[in-house]
N, C-alpha and C positions, 0 to 999 in steps of 0.2 A: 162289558165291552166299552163303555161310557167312559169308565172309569181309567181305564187305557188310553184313551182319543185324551181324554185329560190332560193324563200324565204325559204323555208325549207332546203336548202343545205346552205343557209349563216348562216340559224340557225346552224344547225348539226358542222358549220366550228366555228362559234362561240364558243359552245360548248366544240367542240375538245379543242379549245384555252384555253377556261376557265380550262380544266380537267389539261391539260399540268403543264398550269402555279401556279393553285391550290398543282399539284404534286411535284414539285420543290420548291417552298413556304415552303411545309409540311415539306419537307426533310432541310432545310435550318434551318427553325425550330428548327426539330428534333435536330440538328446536337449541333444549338446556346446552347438549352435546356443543352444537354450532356456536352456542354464545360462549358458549368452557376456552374453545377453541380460538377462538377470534379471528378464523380467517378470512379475509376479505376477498372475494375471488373475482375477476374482470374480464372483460372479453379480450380487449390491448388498454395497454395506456400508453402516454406520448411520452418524450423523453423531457420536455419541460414542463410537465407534470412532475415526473418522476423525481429529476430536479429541478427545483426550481432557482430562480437565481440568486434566492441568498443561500443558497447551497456550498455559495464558493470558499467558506472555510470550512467547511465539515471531512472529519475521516470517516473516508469513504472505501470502501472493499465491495471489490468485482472479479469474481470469483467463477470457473467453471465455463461452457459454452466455447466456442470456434471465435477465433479472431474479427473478423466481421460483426459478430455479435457485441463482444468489449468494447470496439473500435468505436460503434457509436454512440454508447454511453458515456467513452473517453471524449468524444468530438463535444458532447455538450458540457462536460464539466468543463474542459479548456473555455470552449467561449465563456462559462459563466465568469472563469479567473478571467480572461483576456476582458471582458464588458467592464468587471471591477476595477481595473490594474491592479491584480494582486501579481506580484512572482511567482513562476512555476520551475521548479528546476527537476525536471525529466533525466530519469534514465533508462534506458533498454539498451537492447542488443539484435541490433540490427532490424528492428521493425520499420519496415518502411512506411506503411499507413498509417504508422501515429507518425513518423514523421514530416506527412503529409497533412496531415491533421494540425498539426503545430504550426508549418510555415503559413495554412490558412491563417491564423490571426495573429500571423506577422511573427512569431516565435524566433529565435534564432538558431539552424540547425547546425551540430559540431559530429560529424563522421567524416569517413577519407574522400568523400569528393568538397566537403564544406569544411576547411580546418581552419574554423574559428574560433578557438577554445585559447586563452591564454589564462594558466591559474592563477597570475598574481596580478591581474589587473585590476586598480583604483584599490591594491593593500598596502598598510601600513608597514613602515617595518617591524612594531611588533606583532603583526599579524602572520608577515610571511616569517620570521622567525617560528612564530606558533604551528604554526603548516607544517613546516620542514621537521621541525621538531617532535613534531605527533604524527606520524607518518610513518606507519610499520616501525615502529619503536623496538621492535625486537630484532630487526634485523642491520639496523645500522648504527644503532643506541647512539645516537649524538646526544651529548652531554651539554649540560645547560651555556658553558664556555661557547660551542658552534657559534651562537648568535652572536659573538666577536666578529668571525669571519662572514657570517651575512651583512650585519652593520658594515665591515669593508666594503661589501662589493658595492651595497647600497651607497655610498657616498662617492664611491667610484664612478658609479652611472651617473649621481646626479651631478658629479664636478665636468663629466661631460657632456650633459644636457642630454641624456637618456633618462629614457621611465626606467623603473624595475621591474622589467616584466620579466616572466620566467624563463623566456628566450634567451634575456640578455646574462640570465642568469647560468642558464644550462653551456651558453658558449663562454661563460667567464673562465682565462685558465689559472685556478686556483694556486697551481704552484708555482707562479710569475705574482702575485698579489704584490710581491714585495718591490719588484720592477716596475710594475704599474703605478705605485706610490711615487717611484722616482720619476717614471716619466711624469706624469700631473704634476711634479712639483718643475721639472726643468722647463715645460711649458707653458706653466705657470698658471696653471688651471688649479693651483693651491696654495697654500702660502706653507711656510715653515711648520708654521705651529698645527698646521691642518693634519701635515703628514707626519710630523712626531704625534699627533694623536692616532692616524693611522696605523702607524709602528707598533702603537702600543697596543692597541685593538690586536694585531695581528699576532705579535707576540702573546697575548690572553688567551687566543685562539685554537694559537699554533696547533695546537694535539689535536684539534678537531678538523682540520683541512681537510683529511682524508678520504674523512667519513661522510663533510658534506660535498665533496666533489665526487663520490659513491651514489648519495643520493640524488646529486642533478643528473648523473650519466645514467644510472637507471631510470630515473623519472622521462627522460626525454626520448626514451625509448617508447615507454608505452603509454606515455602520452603524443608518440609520432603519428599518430592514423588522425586524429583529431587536432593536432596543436597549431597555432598559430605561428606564423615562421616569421613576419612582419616584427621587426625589431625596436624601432626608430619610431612610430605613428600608433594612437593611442585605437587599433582597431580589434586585438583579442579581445572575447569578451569573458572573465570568471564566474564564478556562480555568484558570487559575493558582488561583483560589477550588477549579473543580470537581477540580483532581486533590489540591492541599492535605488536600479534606476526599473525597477517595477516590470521587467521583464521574464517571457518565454525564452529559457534554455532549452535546449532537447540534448543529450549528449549518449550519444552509440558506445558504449564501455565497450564493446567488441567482444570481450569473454569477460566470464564469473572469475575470470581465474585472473584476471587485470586488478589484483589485490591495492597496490601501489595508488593509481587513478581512484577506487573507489574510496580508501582511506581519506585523498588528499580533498576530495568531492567532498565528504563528509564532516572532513576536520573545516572546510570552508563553512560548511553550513552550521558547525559550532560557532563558529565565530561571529555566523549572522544571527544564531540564538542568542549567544549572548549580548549582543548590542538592541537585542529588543525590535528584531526585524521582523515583519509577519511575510509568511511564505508557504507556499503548499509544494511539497517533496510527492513526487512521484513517480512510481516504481511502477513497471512494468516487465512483468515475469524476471522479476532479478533477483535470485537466492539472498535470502537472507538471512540466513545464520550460519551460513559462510562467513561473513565477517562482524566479528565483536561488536566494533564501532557504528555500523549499518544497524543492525538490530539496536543500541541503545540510542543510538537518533531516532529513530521510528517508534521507539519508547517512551521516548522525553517529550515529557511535557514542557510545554512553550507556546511560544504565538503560530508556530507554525502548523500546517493540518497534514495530512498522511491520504497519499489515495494510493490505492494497492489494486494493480491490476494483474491479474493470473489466471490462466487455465484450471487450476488446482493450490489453492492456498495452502491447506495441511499437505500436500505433496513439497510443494515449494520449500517450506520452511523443517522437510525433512522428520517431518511428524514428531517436533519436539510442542510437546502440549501447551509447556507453561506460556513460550514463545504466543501460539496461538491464540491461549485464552486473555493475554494479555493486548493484540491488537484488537482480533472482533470485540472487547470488550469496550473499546475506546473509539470504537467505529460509531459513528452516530446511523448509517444507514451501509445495511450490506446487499447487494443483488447478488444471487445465486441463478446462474446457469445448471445445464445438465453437467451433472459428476460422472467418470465413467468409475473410481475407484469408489468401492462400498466402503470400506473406511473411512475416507475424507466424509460419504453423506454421512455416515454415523454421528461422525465429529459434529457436522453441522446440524443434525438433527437434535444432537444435546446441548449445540450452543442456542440454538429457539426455544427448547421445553418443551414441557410435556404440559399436558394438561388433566385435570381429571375427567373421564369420562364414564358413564353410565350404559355400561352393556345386556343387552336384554337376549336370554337364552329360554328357549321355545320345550317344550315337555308335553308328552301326550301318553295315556292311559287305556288302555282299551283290554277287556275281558265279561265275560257273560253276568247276568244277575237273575237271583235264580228266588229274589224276594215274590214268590204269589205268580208272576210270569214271566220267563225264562226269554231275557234279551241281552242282545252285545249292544255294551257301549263303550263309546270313547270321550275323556275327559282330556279338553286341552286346557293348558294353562302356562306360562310367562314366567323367569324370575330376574331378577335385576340387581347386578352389581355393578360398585365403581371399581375401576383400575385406570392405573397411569399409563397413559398414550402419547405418543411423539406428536407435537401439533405440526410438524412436517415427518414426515414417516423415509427415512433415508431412501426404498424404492420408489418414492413417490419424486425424489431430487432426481433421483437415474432415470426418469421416466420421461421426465419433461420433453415439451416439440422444442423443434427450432425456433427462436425467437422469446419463447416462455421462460420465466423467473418467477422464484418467489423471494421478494422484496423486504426486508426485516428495517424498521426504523426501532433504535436502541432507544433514542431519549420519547419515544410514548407505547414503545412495545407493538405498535401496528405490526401486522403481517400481511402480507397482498401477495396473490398469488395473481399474473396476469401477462398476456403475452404482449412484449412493447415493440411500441414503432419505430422501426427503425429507419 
């Protein structure tokens, strides 16, 4: 009977043993799991925390969540450009709280009640030649000769004490060029030898008239909701003008489908890459790979930085991968909102990684033993495997409250999961 009371008290000590050591295991675990993982989780954090102010050249992607939520991540990145004077040249369609957001620190808004957009304002003429020339290339193919007949108008304006802004350009009538020559000379706003050079320009031209007096009537079309109608007074302002002189553009494209305006937008902001201009482009839910040109500025590397603001990014860009893995990758810090598409969280779930984790699966044994005295028992015990896990789990993106992100900084791999203040 002794010998039973024994056994069962070395079991029971066993036992105890096994529970102990099981428990400590788990917690050790647990612990490994968490550090695998990295994530850092918060009750809120502030939004100059979040960025701070030498934030203001980083690319930046804000992704997922309700507009009010973007809106004021967007509000502090502006101030941090506007604190710097760095240039911002914004685009949307038709948001009005970032455009409210912008005129706070003094930005310049350009939609149909503010048309203060003029695209050739403080350019060269071989800048605005460059513009016009690279400008839906496929539909009006002006030939390198056109910038004859720009040089015309150009020297046209300036023989009568006009700028060359695009107004003056859109109203110039192209097939009078030649009459215009003579009038300048009869009242004598040229001399001889000015307008035998015009002649000649013109004649150089000639095959192309048609084609750039095609692209000014189109252009001034859908450039009409925003443009500058002011002819005479240096007060349009371009993209090229706003980042020159350290400014907030905001400009309303009105639709995706305003191909024309965004090429001409973009072909400007080549031009400020190439002169070595630092600037920060930012996008706000504007498809982008819709246009060739848009996607390879957003691409190109330069001085300038990329903020990317969207309800759905992999939706946006039309779930072309490479497009994708090519911006988050150059993004130094991305904020994710709730996704409602499980795809897009996928997507995001594979641009964070995975990690390895250590999973621990439970086993129990129970049946009679029938050694000398005849008892049931049950034998538990533990095993443990690694397997690879999403360190953001795509349900866990779709899950998120209002207010809540998880936070990815690219250049030190942080993860923060935390709801911010908005």
């Amino acid at each position: 009977m002794s010998g039973n009371n024994s056994g069962q008290g070395m079991g029971c000590s066993l036992w105890l043993i096994d529970f102990i050591y099981n428990k400590v295991t788990n917690r050790r675990i647990k612990k490994f799991n968490k550090q695998a993982r990295a994530l850092e989780e918060y009750d809120i954090i502030s939004n100059d925390v979040l960025f701070p102010a030498i934030s203001y050249r980083e690319n930046i992607i804000i992704s997922g969540g309700d507009t009010p939520e973007r809106m004021s991540l967007c509000e502090r990145l502006i101030q941090n450009c506007s604190n710097q004077k760095q240039a911002v040249i914004v685009l949307h369609m038709g948001n009005k709280e970032l455009e409210q957001v912008v005129a706070k620190y003094n930005g310049v808004i350009a939609n149909n009640q503010n048309r203060t957009f003029d695209a050739f304002t403080s350019f060269d003429l071989q800048e605005i030649c460059q513009v016009v020339l690279e400008t839906n290339r496929t539909k009006y193919e002006i030939k390198p000769s056109g910038r004859y007949i720009l040089e015309v108008v150009y020297k046209l304006l300036s023989s009568a004490k006009k700028l060359p802004y695009f107004s003056n350009y859109a109203e110039c009538p192209f097939y009078k060029l030649s009459d215009r020559i003579n009038d300048r000379l009869t009242k004598g706003l040229i001399t001889q030898a000015e307008a035998d050079d015009l002649d000649s320009l013109l004649m150089m031209g000639q095959s192309e008239s048609a084609n750039v007096e095609a692209f000014f009537n189109d252009m001034k079309s859908f450039l009409s909701h925003i443009a500058s109608e002011n002819t005479n007074k240096p007060y349009g302002t371009s993209v090229l003008s706003a980042i020159k002189n350290k400014k907030i553009l905001c400009i309303d494209i009105n639709s995706s489908a305003n191909i024309m305006l965004i090429e001409l937008i973009v072909n400007s902001l080549n031009i400020a890459m190439s002169r070595g201009y630092v600037f920060t482009f930012f996008l706000d839910d504007i498809p982008i790979t819709a246009n060739e040109l848009l996607k390879n500025a957003l691409c190109q590397k330069s001085n300038h930085s990329n903020i990317i603001c969207t309800n759905d990014l992999y939706a946006l860009l039309n779930a072309r991968d490479e497009v994708f893995s090519i911006l988050v990758g150059e993004a130094e810090k991305t904020v994710l909102f709730s996704h409602g598409s499980h795809i897009s969280c996928e997507m995001w779930a594979k641009y964070i990684g995975e990690y390895e984790k250590i999973e621990v699966s439970y086993n129990s044994n129970s049946g009679f033993n029938d050694s000398g005295n005849w008892s049931f028992n049950t034998n538990h015990g533990q095993q443990m495997k690694e397997k690879r896990e999403y360190k953001v789990k795509p349900e866990e993106l779709n899950r998120l409250y209002q207010n809540e992100a998880f936070i990815y900084d690219n250049k030190n791999g942080s993860l923060i999961q935390a709801r911010i203040e908005l």
